[in-house]
VEXRO-517445 format. One record per atom (N, C-alpha, C, O): residue in three letters; residue number from 1; x, y, z; atom name. Coordinates in Angstrom, 1 decimal. Example, Ala and Ser with C-alpha at 12.3 -4.5 7.8 and 13.67 -1.06 7.14 Angstrom:
residues 2
 code pos      x      y      z site
  ALA   1   13.2   -5.7    7.8    N
  ALA   1   12.3   -4.5    7.8   CA
  ALA   1   13.2   -3.3    7.8    C
  ALA   1   14.2   -3.3    8.5    O
  SER   2   12.8   -2.2    7.1    N
  SER   2   13.7   -1.1    7.1   CA
  SER   2   12.9    0.0    7.9    C
  SER   2   13.4    1.1    8.0    O
***
This chain:
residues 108
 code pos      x      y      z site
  UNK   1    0.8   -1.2    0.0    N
  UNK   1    0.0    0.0    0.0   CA
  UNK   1    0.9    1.2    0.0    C
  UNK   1    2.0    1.3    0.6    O
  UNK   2    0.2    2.5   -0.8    N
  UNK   2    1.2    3.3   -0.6   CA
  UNK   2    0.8    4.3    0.6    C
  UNK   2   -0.4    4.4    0.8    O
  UNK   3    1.6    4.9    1.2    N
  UNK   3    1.1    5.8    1.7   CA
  UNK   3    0.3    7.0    2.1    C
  UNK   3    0.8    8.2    1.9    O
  UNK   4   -0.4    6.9    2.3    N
  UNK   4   -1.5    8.0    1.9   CA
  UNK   4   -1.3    9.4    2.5    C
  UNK   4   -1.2    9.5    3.7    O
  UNK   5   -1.2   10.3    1.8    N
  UNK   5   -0.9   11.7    1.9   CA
  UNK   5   -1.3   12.3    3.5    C
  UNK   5   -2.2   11.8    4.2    O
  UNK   6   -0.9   12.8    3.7    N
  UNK   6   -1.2   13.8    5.1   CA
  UNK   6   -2.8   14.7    4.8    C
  UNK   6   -2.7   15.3    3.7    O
  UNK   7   -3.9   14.9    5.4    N
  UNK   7   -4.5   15.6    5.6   CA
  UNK   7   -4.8   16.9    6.6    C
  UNK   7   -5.3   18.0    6.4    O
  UNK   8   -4.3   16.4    7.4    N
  UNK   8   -3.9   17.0    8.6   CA
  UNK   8   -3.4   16.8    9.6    C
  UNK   8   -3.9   16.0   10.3    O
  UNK   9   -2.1   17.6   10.2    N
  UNK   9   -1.4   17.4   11.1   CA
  UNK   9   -0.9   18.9   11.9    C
  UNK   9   -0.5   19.8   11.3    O
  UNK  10   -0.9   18.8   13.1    N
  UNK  10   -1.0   19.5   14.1   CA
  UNK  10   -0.7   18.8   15.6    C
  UNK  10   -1.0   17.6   16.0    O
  UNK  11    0.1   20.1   16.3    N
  UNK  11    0.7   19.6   17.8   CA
  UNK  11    0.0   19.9   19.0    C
  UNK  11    0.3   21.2   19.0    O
  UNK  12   -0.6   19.7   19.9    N
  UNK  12   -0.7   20.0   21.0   CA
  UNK  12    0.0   20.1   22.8    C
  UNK  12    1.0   19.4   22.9    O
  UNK  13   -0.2   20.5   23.3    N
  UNK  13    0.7   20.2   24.5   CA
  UNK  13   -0.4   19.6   25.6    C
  UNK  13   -1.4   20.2   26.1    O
  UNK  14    0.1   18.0   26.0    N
  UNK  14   -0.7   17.7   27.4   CA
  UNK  14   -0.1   17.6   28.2    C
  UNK  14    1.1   17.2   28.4    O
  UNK  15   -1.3   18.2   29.3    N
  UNK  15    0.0   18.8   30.5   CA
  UNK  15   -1.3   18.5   31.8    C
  UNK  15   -2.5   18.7   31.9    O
  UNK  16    0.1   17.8   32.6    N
  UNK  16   -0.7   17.7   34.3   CA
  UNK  16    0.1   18.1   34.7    C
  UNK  16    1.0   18.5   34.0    O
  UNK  17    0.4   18.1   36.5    N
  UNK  17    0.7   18.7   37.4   CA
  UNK  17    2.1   17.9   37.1    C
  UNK  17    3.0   18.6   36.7    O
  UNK  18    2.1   17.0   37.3    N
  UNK  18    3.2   16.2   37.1   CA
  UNK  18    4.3   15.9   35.9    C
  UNK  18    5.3   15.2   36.2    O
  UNK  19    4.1   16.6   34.3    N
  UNK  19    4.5   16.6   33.2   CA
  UNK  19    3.9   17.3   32.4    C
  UNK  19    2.7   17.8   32.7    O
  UNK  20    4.5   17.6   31.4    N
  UNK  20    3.9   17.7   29.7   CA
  UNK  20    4.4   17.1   28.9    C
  UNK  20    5.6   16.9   28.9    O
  UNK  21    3.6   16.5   28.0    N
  UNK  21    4.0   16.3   26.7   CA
  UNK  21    3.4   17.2   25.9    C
  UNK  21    2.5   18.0   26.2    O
  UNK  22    4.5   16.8   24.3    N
  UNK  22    4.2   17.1   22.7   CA
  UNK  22    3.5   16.1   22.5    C
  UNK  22    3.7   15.0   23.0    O
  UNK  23    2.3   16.5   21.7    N
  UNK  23    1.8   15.2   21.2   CA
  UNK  23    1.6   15.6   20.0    C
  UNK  23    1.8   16.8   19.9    O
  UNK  24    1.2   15.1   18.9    N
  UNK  24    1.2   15.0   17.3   CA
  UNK  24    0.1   14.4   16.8    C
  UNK  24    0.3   13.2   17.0    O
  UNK  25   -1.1   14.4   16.0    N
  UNK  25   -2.2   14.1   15.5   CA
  UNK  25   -1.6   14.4   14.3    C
  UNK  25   -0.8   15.2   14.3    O
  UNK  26   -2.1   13.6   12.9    N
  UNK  26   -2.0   13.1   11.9   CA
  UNK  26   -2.8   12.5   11.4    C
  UNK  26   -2.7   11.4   11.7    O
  UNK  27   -4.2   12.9   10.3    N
  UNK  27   -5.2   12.4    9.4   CA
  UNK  27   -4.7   12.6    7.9    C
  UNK  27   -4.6   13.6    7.2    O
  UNK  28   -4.4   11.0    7.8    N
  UNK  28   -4.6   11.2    6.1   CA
  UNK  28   -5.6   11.9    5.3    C
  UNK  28   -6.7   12.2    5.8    O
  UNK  29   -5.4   12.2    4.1    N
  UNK  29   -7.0   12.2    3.0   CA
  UNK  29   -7.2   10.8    3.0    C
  UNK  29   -6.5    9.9    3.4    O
  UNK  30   -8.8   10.6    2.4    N
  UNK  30   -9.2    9.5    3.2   CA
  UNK  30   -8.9    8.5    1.2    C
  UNK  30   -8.7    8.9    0.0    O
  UNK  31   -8.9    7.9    1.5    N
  UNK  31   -8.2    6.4    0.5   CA
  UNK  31   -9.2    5.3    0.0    C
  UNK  31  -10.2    5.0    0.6    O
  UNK  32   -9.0    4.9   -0.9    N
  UNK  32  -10.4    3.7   -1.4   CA
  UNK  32   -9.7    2.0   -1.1    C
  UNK  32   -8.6    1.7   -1.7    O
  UNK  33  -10.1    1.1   -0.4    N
  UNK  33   -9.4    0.1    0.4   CA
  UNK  33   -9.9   -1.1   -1.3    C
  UNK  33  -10.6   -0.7   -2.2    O
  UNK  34   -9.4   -2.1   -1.3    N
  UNK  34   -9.6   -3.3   -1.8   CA
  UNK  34  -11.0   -3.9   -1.9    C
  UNK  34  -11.5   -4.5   -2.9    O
  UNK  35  -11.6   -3.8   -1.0    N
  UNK  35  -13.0   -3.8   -0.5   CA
  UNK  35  -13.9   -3.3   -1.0    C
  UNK  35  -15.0   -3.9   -1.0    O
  UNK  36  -13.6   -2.2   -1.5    N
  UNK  36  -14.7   -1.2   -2.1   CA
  UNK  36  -14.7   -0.5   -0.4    C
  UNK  36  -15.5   -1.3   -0.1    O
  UNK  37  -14.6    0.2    0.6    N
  UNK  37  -14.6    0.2    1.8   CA
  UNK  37  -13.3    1.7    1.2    C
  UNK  37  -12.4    1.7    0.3    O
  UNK  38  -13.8    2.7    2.2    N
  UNK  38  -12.9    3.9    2.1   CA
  UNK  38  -12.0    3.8    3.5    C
  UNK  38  -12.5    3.2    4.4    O
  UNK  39  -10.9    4.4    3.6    N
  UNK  39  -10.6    4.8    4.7   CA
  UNK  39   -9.4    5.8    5.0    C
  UNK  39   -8.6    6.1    4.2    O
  UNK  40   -9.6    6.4    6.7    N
  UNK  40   -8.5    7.3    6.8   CA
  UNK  40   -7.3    7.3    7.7    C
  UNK  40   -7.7    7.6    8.9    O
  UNK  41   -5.6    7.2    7.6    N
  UNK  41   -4.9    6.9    8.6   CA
  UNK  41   -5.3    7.7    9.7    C
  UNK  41   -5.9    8.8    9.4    O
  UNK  42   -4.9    7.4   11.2    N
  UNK  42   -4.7    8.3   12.0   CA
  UNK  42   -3.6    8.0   12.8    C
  UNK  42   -3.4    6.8   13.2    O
  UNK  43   -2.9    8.8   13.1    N
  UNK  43   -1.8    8.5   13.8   CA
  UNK  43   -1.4    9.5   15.1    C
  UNK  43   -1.4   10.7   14.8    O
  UNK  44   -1.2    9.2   16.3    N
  UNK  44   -0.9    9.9   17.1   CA
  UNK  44    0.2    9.3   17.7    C
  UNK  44    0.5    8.1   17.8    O
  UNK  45    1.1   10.7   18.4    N
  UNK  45    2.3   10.0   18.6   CA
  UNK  45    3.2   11.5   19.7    C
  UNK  45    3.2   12.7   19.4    O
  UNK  46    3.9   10.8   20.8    N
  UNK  46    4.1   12.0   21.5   CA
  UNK  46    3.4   11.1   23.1    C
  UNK  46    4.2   10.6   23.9    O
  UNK  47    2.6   11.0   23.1    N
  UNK  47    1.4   10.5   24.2   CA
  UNK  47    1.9    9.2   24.8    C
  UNK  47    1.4    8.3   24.3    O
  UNK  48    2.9    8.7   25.9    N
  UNK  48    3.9    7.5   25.6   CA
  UNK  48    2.8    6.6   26.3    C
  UNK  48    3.3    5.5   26.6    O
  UNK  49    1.5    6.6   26.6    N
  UNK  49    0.6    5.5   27.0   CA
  UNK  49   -0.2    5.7   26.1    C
  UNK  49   -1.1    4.9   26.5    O
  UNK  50   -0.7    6.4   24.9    N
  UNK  50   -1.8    6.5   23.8   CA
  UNK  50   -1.4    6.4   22.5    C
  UNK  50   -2.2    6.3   21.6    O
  UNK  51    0.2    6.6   22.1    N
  UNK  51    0.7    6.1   20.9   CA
  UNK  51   -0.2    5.1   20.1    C
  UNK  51   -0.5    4.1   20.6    O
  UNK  52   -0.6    5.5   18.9    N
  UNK  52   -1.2    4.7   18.4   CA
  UNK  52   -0.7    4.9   17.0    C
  UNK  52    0.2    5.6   16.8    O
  UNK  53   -1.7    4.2   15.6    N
  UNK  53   -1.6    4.5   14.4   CA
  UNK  53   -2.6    3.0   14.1    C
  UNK  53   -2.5    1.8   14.3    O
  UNK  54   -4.0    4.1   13.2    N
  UNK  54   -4.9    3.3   13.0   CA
  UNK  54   -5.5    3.2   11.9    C
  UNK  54   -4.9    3.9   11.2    O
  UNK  55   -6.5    2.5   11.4    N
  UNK  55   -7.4    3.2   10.0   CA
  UNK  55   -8.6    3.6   10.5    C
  UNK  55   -8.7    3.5   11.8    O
  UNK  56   -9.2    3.8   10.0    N
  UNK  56  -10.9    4.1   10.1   CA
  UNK  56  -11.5    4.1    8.9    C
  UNK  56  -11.0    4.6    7.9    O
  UNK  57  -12.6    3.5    9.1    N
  UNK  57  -13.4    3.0    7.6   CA
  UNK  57  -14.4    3.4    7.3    C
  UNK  57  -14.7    4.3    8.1    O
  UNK  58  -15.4    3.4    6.4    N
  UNK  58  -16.1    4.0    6.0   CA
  UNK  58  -17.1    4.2    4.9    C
  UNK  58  -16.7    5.1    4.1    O
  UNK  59  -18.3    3.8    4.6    N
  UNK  59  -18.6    3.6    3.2   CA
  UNK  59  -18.4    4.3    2.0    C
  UNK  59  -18.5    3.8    0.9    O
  UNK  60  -18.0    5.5    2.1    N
  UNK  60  -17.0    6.6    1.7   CA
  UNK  60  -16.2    7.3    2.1    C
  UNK  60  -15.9    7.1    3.3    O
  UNK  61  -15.5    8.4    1.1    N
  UNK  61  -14.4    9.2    1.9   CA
  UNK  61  -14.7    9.9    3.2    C
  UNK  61  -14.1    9.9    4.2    O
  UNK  62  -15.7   10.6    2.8    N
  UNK  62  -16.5   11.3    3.8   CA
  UNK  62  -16.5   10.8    5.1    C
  UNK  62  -15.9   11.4    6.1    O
  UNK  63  -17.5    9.2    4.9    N
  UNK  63  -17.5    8.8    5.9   CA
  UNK  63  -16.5    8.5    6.9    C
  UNK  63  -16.6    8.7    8.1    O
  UNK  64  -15.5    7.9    6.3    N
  UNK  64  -14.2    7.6    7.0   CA
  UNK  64  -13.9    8.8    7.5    C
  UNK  64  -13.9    8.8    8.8    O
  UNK  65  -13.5   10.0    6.9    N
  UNK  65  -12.9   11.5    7.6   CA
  UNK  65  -14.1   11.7    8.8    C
  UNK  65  -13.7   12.1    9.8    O
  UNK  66  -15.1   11.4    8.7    N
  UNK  66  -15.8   11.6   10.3   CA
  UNK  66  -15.6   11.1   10.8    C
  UNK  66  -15.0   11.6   11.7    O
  UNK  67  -15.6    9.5   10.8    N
  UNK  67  -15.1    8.6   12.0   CA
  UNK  67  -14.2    8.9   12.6    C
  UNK  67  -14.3    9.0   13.8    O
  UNK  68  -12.6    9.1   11.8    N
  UNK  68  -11.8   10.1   12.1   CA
  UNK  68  -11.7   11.1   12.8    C
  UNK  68  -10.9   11.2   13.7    O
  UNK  69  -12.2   11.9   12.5    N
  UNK  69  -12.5   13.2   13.8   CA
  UNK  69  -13.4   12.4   14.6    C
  UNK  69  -12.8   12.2   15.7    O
  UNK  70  -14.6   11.9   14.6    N
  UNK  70  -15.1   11.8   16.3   CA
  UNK  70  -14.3   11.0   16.8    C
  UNK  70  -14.6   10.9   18.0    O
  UNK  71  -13.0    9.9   16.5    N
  UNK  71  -12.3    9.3   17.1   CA
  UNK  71  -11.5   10.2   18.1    C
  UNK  71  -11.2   10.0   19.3    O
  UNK  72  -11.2   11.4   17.2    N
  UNK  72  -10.1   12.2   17.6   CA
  UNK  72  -10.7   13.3   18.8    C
  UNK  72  -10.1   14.0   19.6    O
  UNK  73  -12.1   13.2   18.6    N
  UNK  73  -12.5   13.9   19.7   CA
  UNK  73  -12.9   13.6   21.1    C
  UNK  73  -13.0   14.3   22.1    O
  UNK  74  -13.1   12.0   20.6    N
  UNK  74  -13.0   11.0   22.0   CA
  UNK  74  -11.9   10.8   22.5    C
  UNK  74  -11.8   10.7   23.7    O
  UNK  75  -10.5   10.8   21.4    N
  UNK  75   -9.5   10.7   22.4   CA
  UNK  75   -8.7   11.8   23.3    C
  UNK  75   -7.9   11.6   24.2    O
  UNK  76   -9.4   13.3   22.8    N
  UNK  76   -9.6   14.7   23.5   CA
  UNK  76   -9.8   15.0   24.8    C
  UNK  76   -9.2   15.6   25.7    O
  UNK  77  -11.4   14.1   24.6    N
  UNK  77  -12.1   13.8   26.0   CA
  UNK  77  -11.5   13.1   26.7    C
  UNK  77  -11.8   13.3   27.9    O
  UNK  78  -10.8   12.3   26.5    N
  UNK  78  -10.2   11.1   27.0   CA
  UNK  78   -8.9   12.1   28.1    C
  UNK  78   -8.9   12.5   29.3    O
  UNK  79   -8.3   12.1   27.1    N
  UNK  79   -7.2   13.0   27.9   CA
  UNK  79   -7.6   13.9   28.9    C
  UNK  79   -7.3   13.8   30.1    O
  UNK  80   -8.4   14.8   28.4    N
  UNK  80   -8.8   15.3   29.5   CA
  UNK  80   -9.5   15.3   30.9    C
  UNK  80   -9.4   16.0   31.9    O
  UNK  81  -10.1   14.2   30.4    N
  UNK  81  -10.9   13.2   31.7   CA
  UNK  81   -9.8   12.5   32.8    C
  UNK  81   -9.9   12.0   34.0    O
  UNK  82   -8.5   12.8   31.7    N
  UNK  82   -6.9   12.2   32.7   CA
  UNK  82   -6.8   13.3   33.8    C
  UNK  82   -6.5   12.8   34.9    O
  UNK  83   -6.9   14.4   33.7    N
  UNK  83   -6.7   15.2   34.3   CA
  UNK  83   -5.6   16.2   33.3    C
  UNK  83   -5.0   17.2   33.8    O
  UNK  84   -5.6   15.9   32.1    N
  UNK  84   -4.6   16.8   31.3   CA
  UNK  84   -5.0   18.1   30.5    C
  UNK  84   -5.8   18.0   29.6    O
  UNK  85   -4.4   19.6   30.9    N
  UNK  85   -4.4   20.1   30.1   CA
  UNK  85   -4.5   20.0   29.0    C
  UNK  85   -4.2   18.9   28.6    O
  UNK  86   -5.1   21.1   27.5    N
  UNK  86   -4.7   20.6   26.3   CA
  UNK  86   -4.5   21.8   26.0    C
  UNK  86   -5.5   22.5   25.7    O
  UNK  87   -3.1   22.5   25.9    N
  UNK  87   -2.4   23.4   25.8   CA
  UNK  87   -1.9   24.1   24.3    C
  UNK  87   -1.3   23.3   23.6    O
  UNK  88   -2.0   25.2   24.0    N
  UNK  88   -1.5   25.9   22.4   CA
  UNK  88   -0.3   25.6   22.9    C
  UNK  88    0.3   25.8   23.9    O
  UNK  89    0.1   24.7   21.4    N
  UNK  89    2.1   24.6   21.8   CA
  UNK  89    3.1   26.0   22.0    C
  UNK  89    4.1   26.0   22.6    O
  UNK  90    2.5   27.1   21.2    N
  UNK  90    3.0   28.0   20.7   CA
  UNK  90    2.7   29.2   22.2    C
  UNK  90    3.7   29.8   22.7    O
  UNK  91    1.6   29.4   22.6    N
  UNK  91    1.4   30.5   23.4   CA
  UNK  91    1.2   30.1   24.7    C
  UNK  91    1.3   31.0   25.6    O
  UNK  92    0.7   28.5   25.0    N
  UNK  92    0.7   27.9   26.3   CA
  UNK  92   -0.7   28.3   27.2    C
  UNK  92   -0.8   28.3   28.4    O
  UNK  93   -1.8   28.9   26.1    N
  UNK  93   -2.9   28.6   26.3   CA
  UNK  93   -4.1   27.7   26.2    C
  UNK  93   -4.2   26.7   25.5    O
  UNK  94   -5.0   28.0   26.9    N
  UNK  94   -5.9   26.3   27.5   CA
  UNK  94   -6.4   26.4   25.8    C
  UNK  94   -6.6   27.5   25.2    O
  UNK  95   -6.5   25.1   25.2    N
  UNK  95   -7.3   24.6   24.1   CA
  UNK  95   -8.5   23.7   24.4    C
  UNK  95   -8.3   22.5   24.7    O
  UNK  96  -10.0   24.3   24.3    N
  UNK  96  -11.1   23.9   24.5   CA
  UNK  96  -11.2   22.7   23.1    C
  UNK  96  -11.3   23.1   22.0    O
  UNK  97  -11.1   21.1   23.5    N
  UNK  97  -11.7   20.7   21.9   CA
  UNK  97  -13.2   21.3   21.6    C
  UNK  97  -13.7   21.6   20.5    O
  UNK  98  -13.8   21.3   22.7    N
  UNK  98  -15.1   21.7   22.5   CA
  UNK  98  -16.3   22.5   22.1    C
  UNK  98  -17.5   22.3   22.1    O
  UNK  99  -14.8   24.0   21.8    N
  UNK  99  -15.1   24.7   21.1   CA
  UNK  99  -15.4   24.3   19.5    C
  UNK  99  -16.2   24.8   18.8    O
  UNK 100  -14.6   23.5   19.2    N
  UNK 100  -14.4   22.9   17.5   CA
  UNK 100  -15.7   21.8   17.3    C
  UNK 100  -16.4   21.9   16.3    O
  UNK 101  -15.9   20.9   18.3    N
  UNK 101  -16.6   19.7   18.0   CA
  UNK 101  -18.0   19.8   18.6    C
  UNK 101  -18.9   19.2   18.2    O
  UNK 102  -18.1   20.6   19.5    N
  UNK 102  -19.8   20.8   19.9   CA
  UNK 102  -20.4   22.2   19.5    C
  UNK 102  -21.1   22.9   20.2    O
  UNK 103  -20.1   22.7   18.1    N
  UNK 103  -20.9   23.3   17.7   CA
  UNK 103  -22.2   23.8   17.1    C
  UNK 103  -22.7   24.8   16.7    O
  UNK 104  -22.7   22.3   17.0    N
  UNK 104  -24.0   22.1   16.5   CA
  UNK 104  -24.8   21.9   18.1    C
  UNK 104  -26.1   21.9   18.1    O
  UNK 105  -24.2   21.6   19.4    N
  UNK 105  -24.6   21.6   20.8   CA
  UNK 105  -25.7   22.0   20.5    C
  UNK 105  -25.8   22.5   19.4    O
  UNK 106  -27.1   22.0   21.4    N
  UNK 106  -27.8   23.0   21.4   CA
  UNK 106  -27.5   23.6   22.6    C
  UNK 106  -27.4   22.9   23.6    O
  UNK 107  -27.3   25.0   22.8    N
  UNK 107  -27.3   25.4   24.4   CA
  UNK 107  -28.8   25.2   25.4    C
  UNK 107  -29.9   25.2   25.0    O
  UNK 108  -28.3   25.1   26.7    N
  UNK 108  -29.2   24.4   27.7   CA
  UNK 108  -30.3   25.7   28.1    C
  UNK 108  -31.2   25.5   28.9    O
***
């Protein structure tokens, strides 16, 4: 297989009382599998208990790039539910995922 191009990649900083890390997210454009079955890499790396590198599938491209992001926003939640910061690498301010991924919310 060839490698499938980068779609998006970007760094975060997770941070508790006790450390920080770099961490690194990485979504391919999403790919057409053997199957007839689409999909999109994801790779995260930096995180030395969440290191991963996965596909996600999809009945199209589309579909796959969603699964993709709500993966990525569960693993957001995830982190944060650690107790970790999720910090601008650059200015070392708090980064809400929640601002990005619950915008269709309805407010209460």
């Amino acid at each position: 297989m060839t490698t499938p191009s980068i779609a998006l990649s970007f760094e975060f900083d997770a941070a508790t009382l006790a450390k920080k890390e770099r961490i690194r997210v990485s979504i391919s454009t999403p790919y057409p599998k053997a199957t007839g079955e689409w999909a999109c890499l994801f790779e995260l790396a930096g995180a030395k208990d969440e290191d991963e590198k996965r596909e996600y599938f999809g009945a199209d491209g589309f579909q796959a790039l969603v699964l993709t992001l709500f993966y990525l926003r569960s693993l957001l939640s995830r982190l944060r539910k650690k107790g970790c910061a999720i910090l601008d690498p650059e200015s070392g301010d708090p980064f809400y995922p929640e601002t990005y991924f619950d915008v269709f919310t309805k407010p209460a």
